[in-house]
C-alpha positions in Angstrom: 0.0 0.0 0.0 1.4 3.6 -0.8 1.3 6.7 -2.0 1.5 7.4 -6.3 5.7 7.0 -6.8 6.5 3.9 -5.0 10.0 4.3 -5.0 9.8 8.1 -3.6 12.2 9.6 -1.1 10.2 10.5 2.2 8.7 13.8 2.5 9.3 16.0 4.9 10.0 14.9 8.3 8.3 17.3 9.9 5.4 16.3 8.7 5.2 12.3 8.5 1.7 11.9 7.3 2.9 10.7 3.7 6.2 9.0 5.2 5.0 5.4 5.1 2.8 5.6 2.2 5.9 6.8 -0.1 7.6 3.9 -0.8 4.8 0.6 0.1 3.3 0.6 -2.9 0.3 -1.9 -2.8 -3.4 -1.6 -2.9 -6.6 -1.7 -5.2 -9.9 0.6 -5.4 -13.1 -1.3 -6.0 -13.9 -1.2 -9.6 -17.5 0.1 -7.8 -18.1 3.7 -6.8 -17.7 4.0 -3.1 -21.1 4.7 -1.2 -21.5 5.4 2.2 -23.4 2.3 4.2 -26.2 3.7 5.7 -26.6 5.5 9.2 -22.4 5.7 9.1 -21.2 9.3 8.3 -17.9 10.3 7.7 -17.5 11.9 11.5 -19.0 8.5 12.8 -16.6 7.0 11.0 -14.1 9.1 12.3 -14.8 8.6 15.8 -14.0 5.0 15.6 -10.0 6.0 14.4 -7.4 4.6 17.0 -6.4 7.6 19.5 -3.2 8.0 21.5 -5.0 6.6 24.8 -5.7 3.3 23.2 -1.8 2.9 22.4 -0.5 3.9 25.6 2.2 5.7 27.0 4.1 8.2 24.7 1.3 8.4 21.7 0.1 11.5 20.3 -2.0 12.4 17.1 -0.2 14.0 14.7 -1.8 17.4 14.1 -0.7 19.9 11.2 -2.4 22.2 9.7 -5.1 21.5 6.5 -2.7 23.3 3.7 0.1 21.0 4.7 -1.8 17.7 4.9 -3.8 17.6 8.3 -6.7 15.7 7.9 -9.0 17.8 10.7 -10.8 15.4 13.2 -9.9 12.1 11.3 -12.7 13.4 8.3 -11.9 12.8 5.1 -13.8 14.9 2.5 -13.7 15.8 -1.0 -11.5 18.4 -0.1 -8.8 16.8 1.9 -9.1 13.8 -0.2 -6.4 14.1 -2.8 -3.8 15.2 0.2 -4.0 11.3 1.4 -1.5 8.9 0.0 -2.7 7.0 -3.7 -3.1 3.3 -3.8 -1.4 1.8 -6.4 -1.5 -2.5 -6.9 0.9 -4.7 -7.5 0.7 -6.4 -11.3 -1.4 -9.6 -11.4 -1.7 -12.2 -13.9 -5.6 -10.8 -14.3 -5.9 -7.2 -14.0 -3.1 -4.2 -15.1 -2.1 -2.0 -11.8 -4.8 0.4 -11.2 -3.4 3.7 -9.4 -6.7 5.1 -8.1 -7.1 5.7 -4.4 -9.3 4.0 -2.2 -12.7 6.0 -1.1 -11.3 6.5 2.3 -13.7 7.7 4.8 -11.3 8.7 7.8 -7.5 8.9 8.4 -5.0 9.6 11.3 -1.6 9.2 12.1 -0.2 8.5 15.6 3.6 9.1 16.6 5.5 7.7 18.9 8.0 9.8 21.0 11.0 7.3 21.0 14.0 8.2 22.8 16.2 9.2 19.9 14.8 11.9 18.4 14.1 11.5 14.3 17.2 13.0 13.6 20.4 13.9 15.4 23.3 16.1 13.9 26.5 14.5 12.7 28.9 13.3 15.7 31.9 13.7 13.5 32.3 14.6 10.6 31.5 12.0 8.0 29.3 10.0 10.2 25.4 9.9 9.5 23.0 11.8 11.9 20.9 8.9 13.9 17.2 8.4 12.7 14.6 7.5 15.0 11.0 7.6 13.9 7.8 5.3 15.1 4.0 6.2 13.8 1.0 4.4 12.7 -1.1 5.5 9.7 -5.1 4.3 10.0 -7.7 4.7 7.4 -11.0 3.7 7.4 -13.8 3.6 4.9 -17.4 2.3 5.0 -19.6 0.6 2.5 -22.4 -2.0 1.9 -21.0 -5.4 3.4 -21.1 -6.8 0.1 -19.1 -3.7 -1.3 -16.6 -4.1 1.6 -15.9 -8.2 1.1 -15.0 -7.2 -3.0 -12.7 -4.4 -2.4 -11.1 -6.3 0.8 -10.7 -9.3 -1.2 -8.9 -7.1 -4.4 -6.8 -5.7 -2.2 -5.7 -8.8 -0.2 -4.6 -10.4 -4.4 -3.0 -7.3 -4.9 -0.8 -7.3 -1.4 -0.6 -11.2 -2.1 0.9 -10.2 -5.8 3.7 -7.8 -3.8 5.0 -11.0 -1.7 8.9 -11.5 -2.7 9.4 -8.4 -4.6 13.1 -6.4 -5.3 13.5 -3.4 -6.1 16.1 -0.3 -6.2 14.5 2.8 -6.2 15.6 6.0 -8.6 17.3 7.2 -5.4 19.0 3.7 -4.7 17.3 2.4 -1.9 16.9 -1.2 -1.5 13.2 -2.3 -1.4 12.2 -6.0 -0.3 8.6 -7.3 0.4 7.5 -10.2 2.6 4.1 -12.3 3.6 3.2 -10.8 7.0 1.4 -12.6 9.9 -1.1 -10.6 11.2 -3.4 -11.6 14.1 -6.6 -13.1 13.6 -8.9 -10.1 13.7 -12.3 -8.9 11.9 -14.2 -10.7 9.2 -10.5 -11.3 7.7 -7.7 -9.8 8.0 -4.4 -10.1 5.1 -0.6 -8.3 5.6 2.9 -7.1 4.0 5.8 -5.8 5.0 8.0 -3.6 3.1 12.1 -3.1 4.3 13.8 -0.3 2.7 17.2 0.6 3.2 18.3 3.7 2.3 21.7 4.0 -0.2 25.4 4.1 1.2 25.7 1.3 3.2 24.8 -0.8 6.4 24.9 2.7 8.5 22.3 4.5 7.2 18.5 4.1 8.4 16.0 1.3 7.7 12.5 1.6 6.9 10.0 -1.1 8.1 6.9 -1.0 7.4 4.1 -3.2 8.2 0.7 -3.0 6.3 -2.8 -4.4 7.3 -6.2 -4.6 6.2 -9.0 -6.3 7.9 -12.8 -6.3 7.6 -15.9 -6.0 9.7 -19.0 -5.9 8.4 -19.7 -2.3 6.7 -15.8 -1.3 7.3 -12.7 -1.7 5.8 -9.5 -0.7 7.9 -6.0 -0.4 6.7 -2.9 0.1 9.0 0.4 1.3 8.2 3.1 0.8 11.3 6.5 2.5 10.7 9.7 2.2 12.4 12.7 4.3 10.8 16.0 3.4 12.8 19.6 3.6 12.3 21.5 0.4 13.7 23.0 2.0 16.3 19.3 2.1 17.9 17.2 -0.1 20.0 13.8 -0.8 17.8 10.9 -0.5 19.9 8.1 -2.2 17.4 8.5 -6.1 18.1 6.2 -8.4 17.0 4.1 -8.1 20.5 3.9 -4.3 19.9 2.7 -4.6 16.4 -0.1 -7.3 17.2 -1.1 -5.0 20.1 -1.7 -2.0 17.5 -3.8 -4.3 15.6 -6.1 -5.3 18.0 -6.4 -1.7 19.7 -7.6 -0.8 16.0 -10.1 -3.2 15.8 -11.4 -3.1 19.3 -11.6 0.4 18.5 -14.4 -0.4 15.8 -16.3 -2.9 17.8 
């Protein structure tokens, strides 16, 4: 899953609500337009968006301002629409890749303060600043069941079509995709993680990036869980972290 431009540098650090989306590069729209399910309303939708609380300790919601791609109160409208990343799906043996986004209803990003901060100057000269940067991107959109079980089920071939997948970006970084486990929640639930590493050598920082989609009913959820590290720093997101993220989004839609 990922924003138009797979292989992308990252924008601005300042603002990371594009960061994860640059370079994971999977996902698929429904070849149906998008309606809104009955009695669900973009703000209701909204309301059901993780918040820092539900993650814990050291969580907060990204907030930046509208012209530079805050998405105010989680609502997506036509508006604030085109600022969200664009899906764009791996090639499969029946369908060309399709680069329309998804009808997304509501979107947040969460950030983590991790004890590095995202970047430190130089502590010689020659030697790479230190990169630390954790956040989780959520959308949400809501349709008919019916509507939700045909685009969940599109975009679980398309993630399955980006298993195993190289690739050196235009800026040289090393992309690799894998099958990821994901725990057992909603309706279904499918997974794929993206590593990058960034041009130069072992000492410069790695992406990971862990994507998710599940379904429940009348919504469709996708996750995207970042950690950007140099070696020299202790990761934080382990496999217990990440299945905890997943649940708190889905016991956040109950």
């Amino acid at each position: 899953m990922g924003q138009r431009g797979p292989m992308r540098r990252p924008a601005a650090a300042a603002l990371a609500l594009l960061l994860a989306a640059a370079l994971t590069s999977c996902g698929t729209e429904d070849s149906q337009p998008t309606t809104t399910a009955p009695g669900r309303s973009a703000h209701t939708v909204a309301a059901l968006l993780l918040t820092p609380e539900a993650l814990g300790d050291g969580w907060s919601t990204l907030e930046a301002p509208p012209d530079q791609g805050g998405i105010e109160g989680g609502v997506v409208d036509d508006d604030n629409r085109e600022m969200l990343p664009r899906f764009e799906q791996c090639a499969t043996a029946d369908e060309p890749p399709q680069s329309d986004p998804l009808h997304w209803d509501a979107f947040r990003q969460l950030n983590l303060a991790t004890p590095v901060p995202r970047e430190t100057g130089s502590p010689s000269p020659g030697m790479r600043p230190t990169h630390h940067l954790v956040f989780v991107q959520e959308y949400v959109l809501t349709d008919t069941p019916a509507a939700v079980t045909t685009t969940f089920a599109d975009l679980e071939e398309s993630m399955e079509a980006c298993v195993g997948q190289q690739a050196t970006s235009g800026d040289g970084e090393d992309i690799t995709s894998e099958a990821l486990e994901v725990p057992a929640v909603g309706e279904a639930a499918t997974g794929l993680r993206y590593t990058v590493a960034e041009p130069g050598g072992g000492d410069g920082p790695v992406w990971d990036l862990r994507n998710v989609a599940f379904r429940d009913g009348d919504l469709l959820v996708a996750l995207t869980v970042v950690e950007i590290a140099s070696p020299t720093v202790d990761r934080v997101l382990d496999d217990t972290a990440f299945a905890s993220i997943v649940q708190a989004a889905h016991d956040a839609t109950s």
